[in-house]
C-alpha positions in Angstrom: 0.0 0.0 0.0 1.0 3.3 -1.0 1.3 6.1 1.6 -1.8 8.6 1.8 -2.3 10.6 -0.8 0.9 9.2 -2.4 1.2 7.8 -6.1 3.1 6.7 -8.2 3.8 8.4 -11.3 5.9 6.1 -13.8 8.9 8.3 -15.7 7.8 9.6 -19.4 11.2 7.7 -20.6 10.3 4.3 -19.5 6.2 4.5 -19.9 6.3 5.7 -23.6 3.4 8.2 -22.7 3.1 11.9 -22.1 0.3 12.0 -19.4 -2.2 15.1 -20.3 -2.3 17.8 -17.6 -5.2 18.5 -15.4 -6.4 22.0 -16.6 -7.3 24.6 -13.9 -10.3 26.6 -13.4 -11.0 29.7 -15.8 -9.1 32.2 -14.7 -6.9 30.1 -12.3 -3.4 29.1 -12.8 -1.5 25.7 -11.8 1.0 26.8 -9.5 4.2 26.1 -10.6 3.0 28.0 -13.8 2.7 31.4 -15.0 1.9 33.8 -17.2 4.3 36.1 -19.8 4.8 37.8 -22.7 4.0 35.5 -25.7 2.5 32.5 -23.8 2.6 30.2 -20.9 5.7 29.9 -18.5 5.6 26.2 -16.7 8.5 25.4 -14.4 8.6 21.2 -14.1 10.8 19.4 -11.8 12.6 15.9 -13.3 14.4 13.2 -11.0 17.4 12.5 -13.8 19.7 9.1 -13.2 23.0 10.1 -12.6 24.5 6.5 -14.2 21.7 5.8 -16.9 20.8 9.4 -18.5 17.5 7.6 -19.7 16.2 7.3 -16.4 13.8 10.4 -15.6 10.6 10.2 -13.6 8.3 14.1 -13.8 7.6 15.1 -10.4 4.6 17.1 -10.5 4.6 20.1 -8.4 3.7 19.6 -4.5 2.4 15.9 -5.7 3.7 13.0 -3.5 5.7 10.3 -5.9 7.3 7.1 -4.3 9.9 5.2 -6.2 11.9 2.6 -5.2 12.6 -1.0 -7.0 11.1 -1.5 -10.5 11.4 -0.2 -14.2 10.9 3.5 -13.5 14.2 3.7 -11.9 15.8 0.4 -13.5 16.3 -0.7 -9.7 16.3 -4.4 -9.5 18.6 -5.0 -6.0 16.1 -6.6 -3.3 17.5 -4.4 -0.5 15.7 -1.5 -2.1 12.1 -1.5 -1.3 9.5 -1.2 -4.1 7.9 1.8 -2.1 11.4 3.1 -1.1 11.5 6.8 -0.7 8.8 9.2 -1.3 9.7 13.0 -3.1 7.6 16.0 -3.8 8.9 18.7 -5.7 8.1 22.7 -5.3 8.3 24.0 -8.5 8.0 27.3 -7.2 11.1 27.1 -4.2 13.2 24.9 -5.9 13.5 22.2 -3.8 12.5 18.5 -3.5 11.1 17.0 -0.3 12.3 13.6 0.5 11.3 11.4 2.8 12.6 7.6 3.5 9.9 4.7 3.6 12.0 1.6 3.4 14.2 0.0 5.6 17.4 0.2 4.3 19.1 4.0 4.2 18.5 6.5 1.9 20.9 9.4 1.7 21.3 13.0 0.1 25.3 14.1 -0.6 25.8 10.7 1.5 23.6 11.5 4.4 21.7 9.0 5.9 17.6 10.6 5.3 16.4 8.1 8.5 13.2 6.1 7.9 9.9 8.2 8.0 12.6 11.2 8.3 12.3 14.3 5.8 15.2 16.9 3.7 15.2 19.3 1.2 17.0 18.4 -1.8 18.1 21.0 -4.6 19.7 20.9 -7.8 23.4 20.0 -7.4 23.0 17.6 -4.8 23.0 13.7 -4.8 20.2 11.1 -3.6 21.3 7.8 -3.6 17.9 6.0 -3.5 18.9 2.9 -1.2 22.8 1.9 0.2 24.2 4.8 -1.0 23.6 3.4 -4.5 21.9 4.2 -7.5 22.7 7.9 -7.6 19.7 10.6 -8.9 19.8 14.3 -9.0 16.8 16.9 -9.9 16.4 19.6 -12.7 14.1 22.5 -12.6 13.4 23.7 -15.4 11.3 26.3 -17.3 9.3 25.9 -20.8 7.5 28.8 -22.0 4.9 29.2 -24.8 4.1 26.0 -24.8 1.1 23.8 -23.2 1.6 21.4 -20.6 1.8 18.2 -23.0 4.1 20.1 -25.5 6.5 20.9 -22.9 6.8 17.4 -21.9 7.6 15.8 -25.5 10.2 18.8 -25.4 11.7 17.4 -22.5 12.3 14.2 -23.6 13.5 14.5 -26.7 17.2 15.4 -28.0 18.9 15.0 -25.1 23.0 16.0 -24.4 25.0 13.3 -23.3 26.3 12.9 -19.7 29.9 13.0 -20.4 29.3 17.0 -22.4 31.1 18.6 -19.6 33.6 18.2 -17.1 32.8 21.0 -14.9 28.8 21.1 -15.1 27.4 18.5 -13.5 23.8 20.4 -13.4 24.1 21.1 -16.6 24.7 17.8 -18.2 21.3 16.8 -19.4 20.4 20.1 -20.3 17.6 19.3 -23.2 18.6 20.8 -26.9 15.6 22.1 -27.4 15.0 26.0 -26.7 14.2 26.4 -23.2 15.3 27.9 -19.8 17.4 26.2 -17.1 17.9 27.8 -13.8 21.3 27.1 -12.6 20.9 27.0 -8.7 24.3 28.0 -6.3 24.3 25.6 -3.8 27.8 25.0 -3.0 28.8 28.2 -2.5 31.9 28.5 -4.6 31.6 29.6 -8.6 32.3 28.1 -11.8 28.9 29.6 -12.7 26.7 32.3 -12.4 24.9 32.7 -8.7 21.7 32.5 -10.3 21.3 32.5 -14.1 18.7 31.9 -16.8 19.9 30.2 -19.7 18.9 29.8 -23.2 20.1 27.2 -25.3 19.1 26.5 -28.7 18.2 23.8 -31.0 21.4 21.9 -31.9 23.8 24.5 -29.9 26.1 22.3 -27.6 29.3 22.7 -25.9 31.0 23.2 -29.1 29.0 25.8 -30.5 30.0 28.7 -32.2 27.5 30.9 -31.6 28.2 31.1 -27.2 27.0 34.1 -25.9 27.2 35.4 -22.3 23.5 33.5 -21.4 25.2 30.2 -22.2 26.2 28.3 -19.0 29.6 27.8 -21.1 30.4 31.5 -20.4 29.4 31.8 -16.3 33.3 32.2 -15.4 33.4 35.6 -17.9 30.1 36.5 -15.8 31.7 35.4 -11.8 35.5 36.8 -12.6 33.4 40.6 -12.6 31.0 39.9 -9.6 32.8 41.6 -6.5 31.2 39.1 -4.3 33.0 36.4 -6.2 36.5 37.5 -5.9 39.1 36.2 -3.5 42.2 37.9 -4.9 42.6 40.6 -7.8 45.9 42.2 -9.4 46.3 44.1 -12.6 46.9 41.0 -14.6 44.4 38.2 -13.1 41.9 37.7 -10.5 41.1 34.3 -8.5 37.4 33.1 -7.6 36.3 30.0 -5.7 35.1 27.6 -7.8 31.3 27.6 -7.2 31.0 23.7 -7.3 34.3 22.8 -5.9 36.1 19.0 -6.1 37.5 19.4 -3.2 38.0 21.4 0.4 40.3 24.3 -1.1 39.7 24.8 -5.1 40.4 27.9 -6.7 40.4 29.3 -10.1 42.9 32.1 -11.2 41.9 34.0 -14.5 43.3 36.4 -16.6 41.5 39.8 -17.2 42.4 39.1 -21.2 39.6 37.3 -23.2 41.8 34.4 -23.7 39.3 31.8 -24.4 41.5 28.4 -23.7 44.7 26.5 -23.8 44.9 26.7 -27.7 45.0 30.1 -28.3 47.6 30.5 -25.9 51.1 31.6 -27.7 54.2 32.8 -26.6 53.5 35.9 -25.9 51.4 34.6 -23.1 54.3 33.1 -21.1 54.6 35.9 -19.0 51.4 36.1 -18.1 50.6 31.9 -17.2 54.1 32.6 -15.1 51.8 35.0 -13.2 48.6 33.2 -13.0 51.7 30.1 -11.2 52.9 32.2 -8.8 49.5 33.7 -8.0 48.7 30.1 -7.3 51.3 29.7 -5.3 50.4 32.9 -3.3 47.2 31.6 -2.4 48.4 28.0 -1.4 50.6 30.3 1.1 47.6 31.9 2.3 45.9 28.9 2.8 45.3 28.0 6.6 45.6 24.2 5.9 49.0 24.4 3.7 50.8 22.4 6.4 48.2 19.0 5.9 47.0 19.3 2.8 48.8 19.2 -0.6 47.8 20.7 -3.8 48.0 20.9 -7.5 47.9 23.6 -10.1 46.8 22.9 -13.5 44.5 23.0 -16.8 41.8 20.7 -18.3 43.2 19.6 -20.9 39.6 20.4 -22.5 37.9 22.9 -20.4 33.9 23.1 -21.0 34.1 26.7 -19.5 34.9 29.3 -22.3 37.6 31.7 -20.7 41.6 30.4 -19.8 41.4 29.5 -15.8 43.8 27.7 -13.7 42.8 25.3 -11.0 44.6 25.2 -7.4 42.9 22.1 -6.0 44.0 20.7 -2.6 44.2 16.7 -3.1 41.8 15.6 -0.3 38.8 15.8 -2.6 36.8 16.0 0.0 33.5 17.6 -1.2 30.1 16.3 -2.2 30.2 18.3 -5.8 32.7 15.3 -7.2 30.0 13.3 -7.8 31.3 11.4 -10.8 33.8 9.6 -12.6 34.1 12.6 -14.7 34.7 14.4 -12.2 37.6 12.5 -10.7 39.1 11.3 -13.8 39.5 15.2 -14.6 41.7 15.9 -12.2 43.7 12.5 -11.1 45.1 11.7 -15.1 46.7 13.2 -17.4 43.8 15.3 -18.6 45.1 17.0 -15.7 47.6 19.1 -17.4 50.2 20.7 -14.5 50.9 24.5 -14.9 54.7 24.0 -15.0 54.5 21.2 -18.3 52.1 23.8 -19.4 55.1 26.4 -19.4 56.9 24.7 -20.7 55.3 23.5 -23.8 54.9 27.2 -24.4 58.6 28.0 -24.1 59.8 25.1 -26.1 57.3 25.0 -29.0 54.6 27.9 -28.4 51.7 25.7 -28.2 49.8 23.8 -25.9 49.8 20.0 -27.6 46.9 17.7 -25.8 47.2 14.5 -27.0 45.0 12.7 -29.2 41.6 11.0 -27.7 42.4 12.6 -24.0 38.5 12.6 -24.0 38.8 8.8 -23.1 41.1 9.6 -19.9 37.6 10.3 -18.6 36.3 7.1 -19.0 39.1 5.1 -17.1 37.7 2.9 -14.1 38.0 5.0 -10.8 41.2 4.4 -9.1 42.8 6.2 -5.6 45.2 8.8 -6.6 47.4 8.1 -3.8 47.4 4.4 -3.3 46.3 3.1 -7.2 43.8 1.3 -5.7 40.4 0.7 -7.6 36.6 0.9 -6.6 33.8 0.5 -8.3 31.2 3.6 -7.2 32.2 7.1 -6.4 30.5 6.8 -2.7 33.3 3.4 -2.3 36.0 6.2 -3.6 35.1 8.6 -1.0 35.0 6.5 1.8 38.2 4.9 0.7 40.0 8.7 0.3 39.3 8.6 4.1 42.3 6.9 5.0 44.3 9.4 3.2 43.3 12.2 4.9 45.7 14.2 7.3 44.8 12.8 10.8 
């Protein structure tokens, strides 16, 4: 038996059907939904599988839906209960109620919920629905001009794949059709815009030439000018917190020149990545946990933010935004590129040269940085970083 006034709502992706919406009184509007210029503004909430990007069940604004094992969320493992946890989404806050109904823990960023126990959920962070497996994260999003149904089949359709980005984990399954994504701050640090509204257009990916400042792709151009962003600022470069940082201390030093990336760095720009090094180094200094903690400076070797930055990342990796093998693998190989080899390929043949199919670095299984060892899941990684970290 389902809980009161709780019930289950299959996702569009494994059902085949676009349920049609319940129309409200003349006059009245669905909350969740609004009225603008040109049309209808809806904002829909989507529980999205971190592992398996097919996986999304709608969760209809302030309506109780309770998942668990079956083919809504491709669960199968007997420790997860059919009737597992319960969500309800506020289309309107931005947040996603959860509340455990099995047995067996459910946790959000690794933290056990507690049966019959509630939290608040927001874009950015994890649930793992039972064990601390079988990861799912949630996307608000906003269609307008559009009717309920319409905005559903847009939804669905034409989706980016997970492994787009390196640095934009809410941003992965961003739909390519035209519509609005609010990209929510709730790490606190800032590879992106505090609070932004997007466009994206049919077709216009990461490697679009058409990127304009509304593009996610450009937030670092938007946080290096925000005041409220900026740790450290000289005449040549300025240093920000990451706002979804990999680990306790990660920082990102940019120059004020629109230098877009690595490639078109020449020559001419030694000077200045000498500077953006020993900026790096300056704030490593600075940093009150220098003495434990050791850290590395260095490029992506294909950066998904438009604008040259340099990471300073402390190697703990201790933070519940690396959330996936991505994530890791972008750091701990050789896609990893460290700010002195990058020097030097400028002095000695003035270009950066990334090696053919460095994509695939991010695909390698996940393995400790310090010991070699492998795991399987990213939770069995964290745990296992434990033992690394300074007593």
């Amino acid at each position: 038996m389902l809980p009161a006034g709780a019930a289950r709502f299959p996702s569009a992706a494994c059902s085949g059907q676009v349920l049609p919406p319940a129309l409200p009184p003349a006059g009245l509007f669905l909350a969740g939904r609004h009225r603008a210029a040109g049309g209808t503004v809806m904002r829909v909430c989507w529980l999205v599988g971190k592992e398996k990007c097919s996986q999304r069940v709608k969760l209809p604004h302030l309506e109780a839906v309770v998942i668990g094992r079956g083919p809504e969320t491709g669960i199968t493992d007997r420790k997860c209960s059919r009737q597992q946890v319960q969500l309800k989404a506020d289309c309107n806050k931005g947040y996603v109620t959860v509340k455990q109904i099995g047995v067996n823990p459910t946790s959000v960023d690794l933290v056990n919920v507690g049966k019959d126990e509630e939290v608040k959920m927001k874009p950015g962070q994890v649930l793992h629905i039972v064990n601390k497996l079988y990861p799912f994260t949630v996307q608000f999003a906003e269609e307008s001009g559009k009717t309920v149904t319409e905005a559903e089949e847009t939804i669905e359709t034409d989706k980016v794949p997970c492994e787009d980005s390196c640095e934009n984990d809410d941003e992965e399954l961003v739909p390519r059709k035209t519509m609005k994504m609010e990209v929510v701050d709730t790490q606190g640090s800032s590879e992106h815009p505090k609070r932004s509204t997007s466009c994206v257009s049919s077709r216009e990916g990461t490697s679009s030439k058409k990127e304009h400042l509304g593009h996610w792709s450009q937030g670092l151009k938007s946080s290096m000018q925000d005041p409220k962003m900026q740790v450290y600022k000289d005449e040549k470069t300025v240093v920000i917190k990451d706002k979804y940082p990999k680990a306790r201390y990660h920082w990102l030093i940019l120059p004020w020149d629109p230098i877009s990336s690595l490639k078109s760095v020449t020559r001419d720009h030694l000077e200045l990545l000498e500077h953006m090094h020993a900026v790096g180094q300056k704030m490593i200094e600075q940093c009150p946990a220098r003495e434990s903690l050791e850290f590395r400076l260095g490029y992506h070797a294909i950066p998904s933010m438009s604008q040259l930055h340099l990471h300073v990342i402390s190697q703990d990796f201790d933070s519940p935004a690396l959330k996936t093998k991505k994530h890791w693998n972008s750091f701990t190989t050789d896609y990893f590129l460290n700010s002195q080899d990058v020097i030097e390929m400028i002095r000695s043949n003035g270009k950066v040269t990334v090696k053919d199919n460095v994509s695939e670095l991010l695909t390698l299984p996940l393995r400790c940085h310090r010991c070699k060892q492998q795991l399987s899941t990213i939770p069995q990684l964290k745990e296992h970083l434990r033992k690394h970290w300074p007593k």
